[in-house]
N, C-alpha and C positions, 0 to 999 in steps of 0.2 A: 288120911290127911283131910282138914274141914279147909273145905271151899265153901265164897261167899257165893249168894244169887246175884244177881244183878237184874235187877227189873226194871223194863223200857213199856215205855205206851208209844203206841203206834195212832197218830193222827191222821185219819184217814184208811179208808180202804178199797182205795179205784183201780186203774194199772199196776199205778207203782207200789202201792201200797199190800197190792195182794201179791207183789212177787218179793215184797220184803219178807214178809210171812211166809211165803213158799219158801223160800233158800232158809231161811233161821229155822223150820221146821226142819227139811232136808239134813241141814247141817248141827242140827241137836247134839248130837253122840260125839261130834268132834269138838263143840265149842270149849268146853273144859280145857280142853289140851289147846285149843289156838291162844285163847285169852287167860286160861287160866284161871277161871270162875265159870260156873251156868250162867245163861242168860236167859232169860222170861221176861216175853211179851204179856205183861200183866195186865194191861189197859188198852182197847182199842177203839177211836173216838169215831163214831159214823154218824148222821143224820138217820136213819132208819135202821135201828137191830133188830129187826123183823129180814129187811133183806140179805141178812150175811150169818142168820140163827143157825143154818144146813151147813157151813162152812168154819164156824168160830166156835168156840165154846160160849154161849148164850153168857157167862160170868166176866167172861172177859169184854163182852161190849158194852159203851156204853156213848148217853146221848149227852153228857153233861161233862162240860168241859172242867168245872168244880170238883170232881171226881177224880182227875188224874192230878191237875194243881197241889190240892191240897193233903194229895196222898206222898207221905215223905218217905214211905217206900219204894218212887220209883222214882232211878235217878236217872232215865235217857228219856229225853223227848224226842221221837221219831215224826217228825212234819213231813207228811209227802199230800197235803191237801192241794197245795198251791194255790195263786192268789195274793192279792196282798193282805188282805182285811177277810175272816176273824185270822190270820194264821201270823200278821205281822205282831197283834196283842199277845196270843198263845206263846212266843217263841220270848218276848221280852219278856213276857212274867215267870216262864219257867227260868232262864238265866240269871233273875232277878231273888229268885229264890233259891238260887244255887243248884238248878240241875241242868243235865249238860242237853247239849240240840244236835241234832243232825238233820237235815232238810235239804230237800230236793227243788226246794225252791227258787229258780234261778230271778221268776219276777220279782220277786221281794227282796233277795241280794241285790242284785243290779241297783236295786233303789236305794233300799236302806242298810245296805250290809253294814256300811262303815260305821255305822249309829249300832246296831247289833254288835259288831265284835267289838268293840268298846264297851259296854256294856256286859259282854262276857269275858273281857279282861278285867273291869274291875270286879267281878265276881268269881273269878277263878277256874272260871267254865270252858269248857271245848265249846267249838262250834263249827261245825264240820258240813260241807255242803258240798264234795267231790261229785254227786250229781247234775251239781245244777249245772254242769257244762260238760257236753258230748255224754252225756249216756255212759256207757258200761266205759269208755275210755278214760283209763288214769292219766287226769293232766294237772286238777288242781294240786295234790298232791306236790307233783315233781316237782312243780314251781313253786310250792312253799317251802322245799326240803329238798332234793335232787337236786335241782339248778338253782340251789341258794349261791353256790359260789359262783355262779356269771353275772358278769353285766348284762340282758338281755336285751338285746334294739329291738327286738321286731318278734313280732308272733302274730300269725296268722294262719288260717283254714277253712275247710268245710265244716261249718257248725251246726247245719240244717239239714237233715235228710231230705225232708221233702221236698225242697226244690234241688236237692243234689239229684235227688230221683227223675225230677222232673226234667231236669235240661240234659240226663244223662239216656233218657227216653226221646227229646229233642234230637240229641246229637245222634244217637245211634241208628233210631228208626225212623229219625226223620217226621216225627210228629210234631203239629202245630201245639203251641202253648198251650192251647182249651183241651185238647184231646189229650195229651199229658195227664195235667192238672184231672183231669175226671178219672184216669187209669190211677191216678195216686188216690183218688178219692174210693174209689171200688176198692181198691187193694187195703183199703187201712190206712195209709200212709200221711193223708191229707184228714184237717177235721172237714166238718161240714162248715164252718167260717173258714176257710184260710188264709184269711189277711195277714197273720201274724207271721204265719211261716213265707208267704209268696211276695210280701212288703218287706221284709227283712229285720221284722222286730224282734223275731225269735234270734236270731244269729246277732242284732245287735245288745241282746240282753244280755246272749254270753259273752260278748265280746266287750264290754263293758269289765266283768266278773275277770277275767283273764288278764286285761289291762292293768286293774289295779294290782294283782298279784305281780304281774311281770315288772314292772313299775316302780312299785310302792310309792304308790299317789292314787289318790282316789281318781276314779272316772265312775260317774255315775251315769244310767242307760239315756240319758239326755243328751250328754255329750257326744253320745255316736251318731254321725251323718247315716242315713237308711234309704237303702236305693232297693225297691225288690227288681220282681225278675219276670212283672207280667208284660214291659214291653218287649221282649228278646222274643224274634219270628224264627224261624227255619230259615229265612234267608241268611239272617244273620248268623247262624252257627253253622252254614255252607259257610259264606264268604270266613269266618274265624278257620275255619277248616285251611283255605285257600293260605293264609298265612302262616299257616303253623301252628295252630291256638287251640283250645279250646274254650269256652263258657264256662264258668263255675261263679257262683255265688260265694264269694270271698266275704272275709270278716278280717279286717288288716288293722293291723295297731302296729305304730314304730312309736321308737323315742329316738328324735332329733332334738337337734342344737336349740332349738328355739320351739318347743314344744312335743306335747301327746300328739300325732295324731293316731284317728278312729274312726272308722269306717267300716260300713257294708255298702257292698255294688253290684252287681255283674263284673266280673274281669276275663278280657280275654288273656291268658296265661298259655306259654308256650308248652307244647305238648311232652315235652322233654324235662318237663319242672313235675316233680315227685305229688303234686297234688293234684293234675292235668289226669291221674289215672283213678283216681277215687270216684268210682260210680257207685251208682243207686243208691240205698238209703245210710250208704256209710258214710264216716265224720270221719275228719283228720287235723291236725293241728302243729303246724312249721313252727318251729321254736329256734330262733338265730340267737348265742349266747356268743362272749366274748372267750370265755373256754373251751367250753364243749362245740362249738359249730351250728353246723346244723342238726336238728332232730326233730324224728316225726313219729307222730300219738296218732293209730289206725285201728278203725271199729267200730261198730254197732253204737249207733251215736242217741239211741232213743230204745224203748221198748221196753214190756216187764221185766224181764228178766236181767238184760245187761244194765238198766238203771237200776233195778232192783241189786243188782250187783256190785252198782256203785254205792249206795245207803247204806248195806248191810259191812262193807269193806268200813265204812264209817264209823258204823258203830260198835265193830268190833275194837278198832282202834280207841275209841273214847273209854272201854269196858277194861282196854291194857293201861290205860294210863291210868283210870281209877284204882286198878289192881295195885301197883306201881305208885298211887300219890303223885301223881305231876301231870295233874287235867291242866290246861291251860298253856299250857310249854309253849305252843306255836300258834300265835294268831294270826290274821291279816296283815300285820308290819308296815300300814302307808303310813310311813313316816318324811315320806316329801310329798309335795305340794308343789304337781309341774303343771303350768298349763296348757291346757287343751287347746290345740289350733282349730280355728276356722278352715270348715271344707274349702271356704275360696282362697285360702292360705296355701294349700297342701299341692307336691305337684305331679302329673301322671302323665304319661302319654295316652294320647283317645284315637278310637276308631269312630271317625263318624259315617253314615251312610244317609245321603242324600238325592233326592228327585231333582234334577235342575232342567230348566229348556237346552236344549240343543242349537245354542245360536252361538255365534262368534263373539268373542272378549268375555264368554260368562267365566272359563277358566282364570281369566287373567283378574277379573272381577275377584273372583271366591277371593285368588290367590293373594290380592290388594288387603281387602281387610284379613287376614291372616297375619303378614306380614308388618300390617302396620298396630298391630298387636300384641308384635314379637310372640307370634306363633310360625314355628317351623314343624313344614311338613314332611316325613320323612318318606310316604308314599302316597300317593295317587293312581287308583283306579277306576277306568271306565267300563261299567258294567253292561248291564241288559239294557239298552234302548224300547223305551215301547211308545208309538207315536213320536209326540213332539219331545221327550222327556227323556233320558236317561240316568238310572242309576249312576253315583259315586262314589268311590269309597277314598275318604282319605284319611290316613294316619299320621298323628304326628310326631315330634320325639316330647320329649319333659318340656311340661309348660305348667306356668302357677294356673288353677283353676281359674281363679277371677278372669285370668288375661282368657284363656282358651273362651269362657262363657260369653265375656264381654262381644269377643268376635262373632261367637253363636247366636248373643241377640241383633245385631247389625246385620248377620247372613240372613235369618230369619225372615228379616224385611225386605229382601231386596227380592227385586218383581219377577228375576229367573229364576229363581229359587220355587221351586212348587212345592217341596214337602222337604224337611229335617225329619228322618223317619226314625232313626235310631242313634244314639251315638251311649258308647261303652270304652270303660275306663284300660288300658295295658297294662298288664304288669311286667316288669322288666327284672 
């Protein structure tokens, strides 16, 4: 029987990149049989083939991005550079010329996807990006295909290891945030910047990318409110303890009556809710659908091999539908236009934890501008006293944020008040 080749260039060769090439090596002697053609990494695009001469075949690298463009034998573009810029020009001119993409690039989706799968709808193109959200975990998929038939209200998760890792080091052993944050950083887990991941840009990226899927409305990484997770102490995940709860760095998108909302925070979430168990560097992903219910996506949410895992499931897929004639079958589908509410729109219950003087009426005080903010409190605790000052913790039920804030800057100012030390979002 003649089988076709299928030749892919591989953009890039870092983490992701060298375990896409690992598993397609690995998996050589079976791709015939999955896809139903060979497939050849014919081109691999690196800044120095000097560095990767001992590891690649010195023919297949190269420094010139002209080289793999204007070569019309290779029809998969493999992007796992990341970035926005040279990789957002790469990815339009290969689609533009009719070859298909796959990328792991969740910054550049978040941004510009919807400009991109347009563009490879009108050209006939796949463009496949099941990495760019949670690692080796299959989520974009289901939600363009599996749970095509729900309505979908709500989807949310762990989308970040590293501070899953870190507050789940928090919780268990009792470490302060810095000493965490430096064990993630030893371990691998953490970069040497981690703003991205401990500010909640990284989980607001994908949580962006997930939205419009579940949706079908664009939400681009702008639109998501980002709260990281460098003010959360030890005290605070004792006292979460005390209630029931635990800390996780959630990524929440619902569809209500009057808008998207989108969001990453801290959430204290009750221990008995199926995401309350996901430690260290794994990702998980709640999917609330009007058929199917509840469901949850569990796993290795980063790393060579399980992203690399995700890529390569990609581009087998783009290799069967070219087999097959029918590249392009499924794209991004935002075909509505909902909009995005305002964080001071949306509404939660909060844990706050506060310093006040220990004098008479300051209770009644607090309670005064609460109330007259139509903020209800559903608890109140007095904690550690030390001096003149004692800790308090109150919680309250569902309030619109503006109103709950509003109150916050008014308490702020008021002269028994010594310190607003932390306050974090409930989920219910």
């Amino acid at each position: 029987m003649n089988y076709n080749i299928r030749k892919a260039a591989l953009l890039g060769m870092g983490t992701v990149g060298g375990g896409v090439y690992k598993i397609l090596e690995k998996q050589k002697a079976d791709l015939i049989y999955k896809i139903g053609s060979d497939l050849e990494i014919a081109k691999i695009l690196v800044r120095n083939k000097e560095k990767y001469a001992d590891k690649v075949a010195p023919e297949k690298l190269t420094d010139q991005w002209s080289e793999i463009i204007n070569d019309d034998s290779i029809d998969i573009i493999v992007e796992v550079m990341g970035g926005i810029e040279p990789a957002g020009t790469y990815i339009k001119e290969a689609l533009q010329k009719g070859k298909h993409v796959v990328t792991a690039n969740k910054d550049l989706i978040a941004v510009q996807g919807h400009e991109l799968m347009e563009i490879a709808k009108e050209n006939h193109c796949d463009l496949l990006f099941e990495a760019a959200v949670a690692g080796g975990i299959p989520i974009i998929r289901p939600l363009k295909q599996c749970l095509a038939g729900n309505e979908i209200t709500e989807v949310m998760g762990i989308i970040n290891g590293t501070t899953n890792f870190i507050l789940t080091k928090m919780s268990e052993d009792g470490m302060d945030f810095a000493d965490a944050l430096q064990l993630a950083t030893d371990l691998g887990y953490a970069e040497a910047d981690p703003t991205a991941d401990i500010e909640g840009h990284d989980a607001g990226r994908k949580l962006a990318i997930l939205a419009s899927l579940a949706f079908y409305s664009p939400v681009t990484f702008h639109d998501v409110y980002t709260e990281g997770i460098s003010k959360i102490s030890a005290k605070d995940i004792r006292y979460a303890h005390e209630l029931g709860c635990e800390i996780k760095l959630l990524g929440i998108a619902k569809n209500t009556e009057d808008g998207i909302e989108v969001k990453v925070h801290p959430t204290m979430i009750p221990t008995n809710h199926p995401l309350a168990s996901v430690n260290d560097s794994y990702n998980a992903v709640f999917v609330h659908g009007d058929a199917v219910g509840d469901v949850m996506f569990y796993g290795r949410g980063a790393g060579e091999l399980p992203t690399g895992s995700a890529v390569v499931g990609d581009i087998l897929d783009v290799a069967r539908n070219m087999q097959f004639h029918c590249t392009g079958r499924i794209g991004g589908s935002s075909y509505k236009n909902i909009p995005v509410k305002d964080i001071r729109e949306t509404k939660s219950s909060y844990y706050v934890r506060m310093k006040l003087e220990d004098r008479a009426g300051t209770l009644a005080a607090l309670a005064g501008v609460f109330g007259s903010n139509d903020v209800s409190i559903s608890m109140l605790l007095q904690k550690t006293k030390q001096g003149k000052t004692a800790d308090i913790v109150i919680v309250t039920y569902d309030v619109l944020e503006k109103q709950f804030m509003d109150s916050i800057s008014i308490i702020s100012n008021m002269t028994m008040v010594a310190e607003i030390s932390s306050i974090i979002r409930v989920y219910h």
